[in-house]
C-alpha positions as CSV (number, residue, x, y, z in Angstrom):
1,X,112.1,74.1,113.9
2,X,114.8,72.1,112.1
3,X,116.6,71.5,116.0
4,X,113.2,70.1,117.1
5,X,112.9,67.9,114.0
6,X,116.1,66.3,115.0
7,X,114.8,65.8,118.5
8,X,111.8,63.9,118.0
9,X,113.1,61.1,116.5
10,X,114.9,60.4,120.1
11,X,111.4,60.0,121.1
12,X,109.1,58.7,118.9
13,X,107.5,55.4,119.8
14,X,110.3,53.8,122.2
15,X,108.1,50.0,123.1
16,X,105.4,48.7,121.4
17,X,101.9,49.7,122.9
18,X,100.6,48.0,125.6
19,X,98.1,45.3,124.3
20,X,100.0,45.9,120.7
21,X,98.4,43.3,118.4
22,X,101.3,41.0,117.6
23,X,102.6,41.4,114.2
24,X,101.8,45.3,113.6
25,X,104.8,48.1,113.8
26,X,104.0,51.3,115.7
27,X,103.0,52.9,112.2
28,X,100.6,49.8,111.8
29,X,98.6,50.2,115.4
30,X,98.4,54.1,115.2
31,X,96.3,53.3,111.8
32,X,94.6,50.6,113.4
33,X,93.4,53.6,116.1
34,X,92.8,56.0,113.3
35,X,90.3,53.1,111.8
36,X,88.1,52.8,114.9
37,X,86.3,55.2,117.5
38,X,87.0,58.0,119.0
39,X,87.1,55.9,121.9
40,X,89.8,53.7,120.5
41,X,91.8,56.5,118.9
42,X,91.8,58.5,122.9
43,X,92.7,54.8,124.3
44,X,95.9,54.6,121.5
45,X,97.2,58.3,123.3
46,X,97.0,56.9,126.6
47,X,98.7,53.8,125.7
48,X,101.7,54.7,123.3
49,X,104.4,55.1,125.0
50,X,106.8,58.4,124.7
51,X,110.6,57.5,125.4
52,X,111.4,61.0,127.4
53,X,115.1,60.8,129.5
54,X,113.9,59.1,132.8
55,X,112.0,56.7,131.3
56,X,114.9,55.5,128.8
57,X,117.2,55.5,131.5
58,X,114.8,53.3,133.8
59,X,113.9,50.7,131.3
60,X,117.4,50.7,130.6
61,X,118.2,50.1,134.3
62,X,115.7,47.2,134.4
63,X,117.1,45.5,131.5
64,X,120.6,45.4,132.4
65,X,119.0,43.9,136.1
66,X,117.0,41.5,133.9
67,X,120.4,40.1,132.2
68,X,122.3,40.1,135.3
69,X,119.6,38.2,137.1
70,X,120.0,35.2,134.5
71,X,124.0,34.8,135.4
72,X,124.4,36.3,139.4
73,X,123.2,34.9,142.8
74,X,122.1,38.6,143.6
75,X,122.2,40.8,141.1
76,X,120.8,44.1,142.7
77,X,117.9,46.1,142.7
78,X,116.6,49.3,141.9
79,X,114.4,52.2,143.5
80,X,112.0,54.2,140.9
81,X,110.9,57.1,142.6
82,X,108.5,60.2,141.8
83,X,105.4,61.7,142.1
84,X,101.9,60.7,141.0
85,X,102.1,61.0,137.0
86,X,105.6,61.2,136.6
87,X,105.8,58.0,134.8
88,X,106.3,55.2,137.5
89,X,103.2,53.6,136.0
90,X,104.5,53.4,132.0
91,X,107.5,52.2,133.2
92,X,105.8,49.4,135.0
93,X,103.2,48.4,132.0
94,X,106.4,48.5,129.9
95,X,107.9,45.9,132.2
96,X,104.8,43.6,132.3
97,X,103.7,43.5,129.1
98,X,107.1,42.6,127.4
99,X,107.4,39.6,129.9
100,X,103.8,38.2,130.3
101,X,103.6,35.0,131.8
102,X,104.0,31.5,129.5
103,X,101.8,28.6,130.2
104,X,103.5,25.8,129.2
105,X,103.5,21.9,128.8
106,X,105.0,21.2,132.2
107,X,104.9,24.5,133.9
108,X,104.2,28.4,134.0
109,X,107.2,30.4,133.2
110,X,107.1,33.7,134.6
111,X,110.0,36.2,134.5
112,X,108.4,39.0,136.2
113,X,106.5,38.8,139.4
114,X,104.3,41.9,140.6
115,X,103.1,42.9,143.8
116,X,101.2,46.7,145.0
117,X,100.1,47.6,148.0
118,X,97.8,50.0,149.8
119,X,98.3,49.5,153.1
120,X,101.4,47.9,154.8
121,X,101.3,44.1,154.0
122,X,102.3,41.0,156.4
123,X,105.0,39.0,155.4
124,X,102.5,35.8,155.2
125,X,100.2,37.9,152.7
126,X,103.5,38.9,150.5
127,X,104.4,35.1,150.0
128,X,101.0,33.7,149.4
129,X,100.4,36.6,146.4
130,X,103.2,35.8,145.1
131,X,102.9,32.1,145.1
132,X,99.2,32.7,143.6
133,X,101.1,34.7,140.7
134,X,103.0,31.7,140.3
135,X,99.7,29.3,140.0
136,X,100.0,27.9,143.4
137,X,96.2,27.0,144.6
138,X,95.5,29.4,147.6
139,X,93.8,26.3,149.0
140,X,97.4,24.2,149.1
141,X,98.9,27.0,151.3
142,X,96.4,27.5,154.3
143,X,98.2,26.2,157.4
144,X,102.0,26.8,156.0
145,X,104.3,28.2,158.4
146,X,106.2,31.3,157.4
147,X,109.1,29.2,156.6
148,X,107.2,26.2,154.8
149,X,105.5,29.0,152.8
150,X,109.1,30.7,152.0
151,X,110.5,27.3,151.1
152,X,107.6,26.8,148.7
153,X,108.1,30.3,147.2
154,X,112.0,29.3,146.7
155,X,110.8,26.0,144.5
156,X,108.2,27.8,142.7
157,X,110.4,31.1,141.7
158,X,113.2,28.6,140.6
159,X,110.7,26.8,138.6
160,X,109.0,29.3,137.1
161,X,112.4,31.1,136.1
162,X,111.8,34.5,137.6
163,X,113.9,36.9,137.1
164,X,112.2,39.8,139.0
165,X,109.9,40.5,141.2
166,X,108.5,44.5,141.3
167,X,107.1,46.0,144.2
168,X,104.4,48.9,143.6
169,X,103.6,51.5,145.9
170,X,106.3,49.9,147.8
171,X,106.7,52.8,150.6
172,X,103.9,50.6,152.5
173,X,106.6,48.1,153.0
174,X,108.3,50.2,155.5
175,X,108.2,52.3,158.5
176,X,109.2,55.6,158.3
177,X,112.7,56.2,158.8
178,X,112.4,58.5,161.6
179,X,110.8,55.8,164.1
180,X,113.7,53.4,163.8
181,X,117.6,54.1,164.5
182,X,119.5,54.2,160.9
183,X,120.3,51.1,159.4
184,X,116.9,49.7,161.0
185,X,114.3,52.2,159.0
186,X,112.7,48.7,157.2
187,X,112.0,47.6,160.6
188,X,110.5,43.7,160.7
189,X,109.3,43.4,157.3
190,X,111.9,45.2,155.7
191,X,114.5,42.9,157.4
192,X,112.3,40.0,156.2
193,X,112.4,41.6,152.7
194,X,116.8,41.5,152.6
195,X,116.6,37.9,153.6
196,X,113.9,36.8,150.8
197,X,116.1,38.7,148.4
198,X,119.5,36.6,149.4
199,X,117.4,33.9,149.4
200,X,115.7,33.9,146.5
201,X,118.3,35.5,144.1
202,X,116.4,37.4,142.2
203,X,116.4,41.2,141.3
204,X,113.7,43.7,143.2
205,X,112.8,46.6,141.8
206,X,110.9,49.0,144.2
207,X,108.4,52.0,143.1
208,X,107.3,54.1,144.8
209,X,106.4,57.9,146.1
210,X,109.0,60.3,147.3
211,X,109.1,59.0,151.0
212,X,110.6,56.1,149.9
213,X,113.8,57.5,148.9
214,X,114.2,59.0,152.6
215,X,113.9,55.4,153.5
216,X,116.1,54.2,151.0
217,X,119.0,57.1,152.2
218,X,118.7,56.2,155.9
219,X,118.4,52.7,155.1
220,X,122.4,51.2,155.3
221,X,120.9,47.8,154.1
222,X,119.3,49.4,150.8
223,X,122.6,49.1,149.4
224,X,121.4,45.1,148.4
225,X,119.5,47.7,145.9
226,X,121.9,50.5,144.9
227,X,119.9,51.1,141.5
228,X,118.2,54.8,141.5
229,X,115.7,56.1,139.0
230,X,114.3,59.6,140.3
231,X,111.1,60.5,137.9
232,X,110.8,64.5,138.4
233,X,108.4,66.5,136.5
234,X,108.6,67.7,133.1
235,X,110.1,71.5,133.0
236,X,109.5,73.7,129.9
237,X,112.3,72.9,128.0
238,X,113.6,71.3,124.7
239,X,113.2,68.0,126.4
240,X,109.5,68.7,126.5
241,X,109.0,70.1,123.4
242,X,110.8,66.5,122.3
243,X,107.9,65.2,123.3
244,X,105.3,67.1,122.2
245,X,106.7,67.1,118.7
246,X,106.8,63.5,119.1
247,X,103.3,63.0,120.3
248,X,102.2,64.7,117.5
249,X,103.4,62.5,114.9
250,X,101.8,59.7,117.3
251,X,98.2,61.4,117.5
252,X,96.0,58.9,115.6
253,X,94.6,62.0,113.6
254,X,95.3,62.9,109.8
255,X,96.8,65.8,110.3
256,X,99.1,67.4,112.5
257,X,98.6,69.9,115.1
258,X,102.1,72.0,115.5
259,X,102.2,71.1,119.2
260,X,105.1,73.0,119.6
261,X,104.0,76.2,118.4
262,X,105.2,78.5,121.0
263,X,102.0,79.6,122.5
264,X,99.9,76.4,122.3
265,X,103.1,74.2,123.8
266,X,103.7,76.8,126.8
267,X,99.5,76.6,127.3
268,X,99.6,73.2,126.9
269,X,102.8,72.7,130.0
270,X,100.8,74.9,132.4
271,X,97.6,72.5,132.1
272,X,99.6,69.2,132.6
273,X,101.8,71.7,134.9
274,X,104.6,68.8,134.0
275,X,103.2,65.6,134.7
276,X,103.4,63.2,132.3
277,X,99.9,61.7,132.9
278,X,97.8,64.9,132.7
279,X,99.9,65.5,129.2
280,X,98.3,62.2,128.2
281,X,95.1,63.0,129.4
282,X,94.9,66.1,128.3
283,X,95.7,65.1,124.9
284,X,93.4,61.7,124.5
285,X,90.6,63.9,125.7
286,X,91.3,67.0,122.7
287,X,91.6,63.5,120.4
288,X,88.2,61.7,121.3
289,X,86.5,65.2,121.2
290,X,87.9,65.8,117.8
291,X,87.2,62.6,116.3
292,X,83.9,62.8,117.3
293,X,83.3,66.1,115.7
294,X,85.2,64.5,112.3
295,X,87.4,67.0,112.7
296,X,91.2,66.0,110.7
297,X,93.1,67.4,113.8
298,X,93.4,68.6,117.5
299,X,92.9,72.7,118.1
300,X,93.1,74.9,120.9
301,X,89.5,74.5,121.4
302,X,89.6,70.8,121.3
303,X,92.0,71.4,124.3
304,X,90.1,73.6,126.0
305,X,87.6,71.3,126.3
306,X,89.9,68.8,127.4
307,X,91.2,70.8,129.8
308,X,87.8,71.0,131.0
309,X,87.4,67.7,131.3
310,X,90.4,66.6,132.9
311,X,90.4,69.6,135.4
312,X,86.8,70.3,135.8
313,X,87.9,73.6,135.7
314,X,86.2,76.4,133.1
315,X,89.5,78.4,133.4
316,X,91.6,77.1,130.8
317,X,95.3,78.0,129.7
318,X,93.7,77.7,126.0
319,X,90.9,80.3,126.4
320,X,87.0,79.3,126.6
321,X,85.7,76.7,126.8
322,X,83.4,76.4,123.7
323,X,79.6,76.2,124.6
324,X,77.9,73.6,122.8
């Protein structure tokens, strides 16, 4: 176990949790969770975040777009791409909570801009959200024409020193790349999209599901945005049990739960079944049930439960599920 001592510590809490309260290290807000509910302690699991490979890699990507963004006329872009729970959304949180927006005397400074769509947007309705991000009244832009409204975006960005602008769930912004000849698969809006990024000079990051990367392949104008980060699920391997080693010094619970005990880790990968997500699920759920019985730590029937819970399923990889 001495290897997987080592290997934690590549891990253990990479960022500051989301909504951190300023002041308090890592150490400091998992106490803070151990002091309050259950509630609060399941929240802390969901939130902390768990440095594994891809999502070093990404946020390492992003900063080095950040700091070429502050010296270069187009300083690239890049494409995070995976499946639901592979990460996509901590990497995104990451992103927005370290760069909130400033209100200040004259103006709003806002490094980060952030758009997500569910359905494929017009280009009117992409500059308008991001001009309301920006604290433009929506009322000022009715009756703008496409270009008075890009023009005012220009002003606005420049002013409010963005450095990036992120688009979630950002295969909506195209057409699939088998309806259009290569080179074209963006078709309208993504051609729109290569002009506001040589005109605005800012980076994009796009994130999306794995369609968008056939897009981005077929794509020849992608290249504006030659940044790749491919999220793939967790396998069972020493990288995992990294994690899990790691997540069990983060538990807000006094005592440990030897998460990497060979038959608990192995039951715990086949109910995540390598998504990142479920992992946090599954454990914030074995936490609040815990805490709530004033129990000092997580057990296999604390995740069976869980399992329950997050599954809905009374077949669990940890054995029954304990009747109450």
């Amino acid at each position: 176990m001495n290897a997987m001592a080592d290997l934690q510590s590549e891990y253990l809490f990479a960022e500051p949790a989301p909504d951190i309260v300023p002041g308090l290290d890592p150490q400091q807000e998992r106490a803070r969770a151990m002091a309050g509910t259950p509630d609060d302690r399941a929240q802390y699991v969901l939130d902390v975040p768990i440095a594994f490979d891809e999502y070093r890699r990404a946020n390492k990507y992003i900063d080095a777009l950040l700091a070429r963004a502050k010296v270069a006329k187009k300083p690239g872009g890049l494409w995070i791409i995976g499946e639901g729970g592979r990460g996509k959304s901590f990497i995104l949180e990451r992103l927005l909570k370290r760069l909130k927006p400033v209100e200040g005397d004259h103006r709003r400074l806002c490094p980060v801009l952030y758009l997500t769509f569910e359905a494929r947007p017009s280009i009117g309705e992409i500059y308008i959200r991001l001009l309301v991000q920006l604290g433009q009244d929506p009322r000022s832009l009715k009756g703008l024409s496409l270009k008075e409204l890009r023009d005012t975006l220009r002003d606005a960005v420049k002013t409010a020193g963005v450095l990036l602008i992120a688009f979630d769930e950002a295969q909506h912004l195209w057409v699939l790349a088998t309806k259009k000849s290569k080179g074209d698969a963006g078709g309208a809006l993504g051609a729109t999209l290569k002009r506001l990024y040589d005109f605005l000079g800012v980076a994009f990051v796009f994130i999306g599901t794995p369609p968008l990367d056939e897009i981005r392949r077929q794509d020849e104008q992608t290249t504006r945005w030659p940044g790749l980060s491919f999220l793939k699920a967790f396998v069972y391997n020493e990288e995992f049990l990294g994690v899990l080693a790691t997540l069990d010094q983060c538990l807000p619970m006094p005592e440990k739960a030897n998460l990497i005990d060979s038959k608990l880790s192995k039951a715990i990968f086949d109910s995540c079944r390598g998504s990142f997500r479920l992992l946090k699920m599954l454990l914030a759920e074995a936490v609040r049930t815990a805490s709530q019985k004033g129990k000092p730590r997580i057990s296999r029937e604390h995740l069976a439960e869980a399992h329950f819970l997050v599954h809905c399923s009374e077949e669990t990889p940890f054995g029954p599920v304990p009747l109450n």
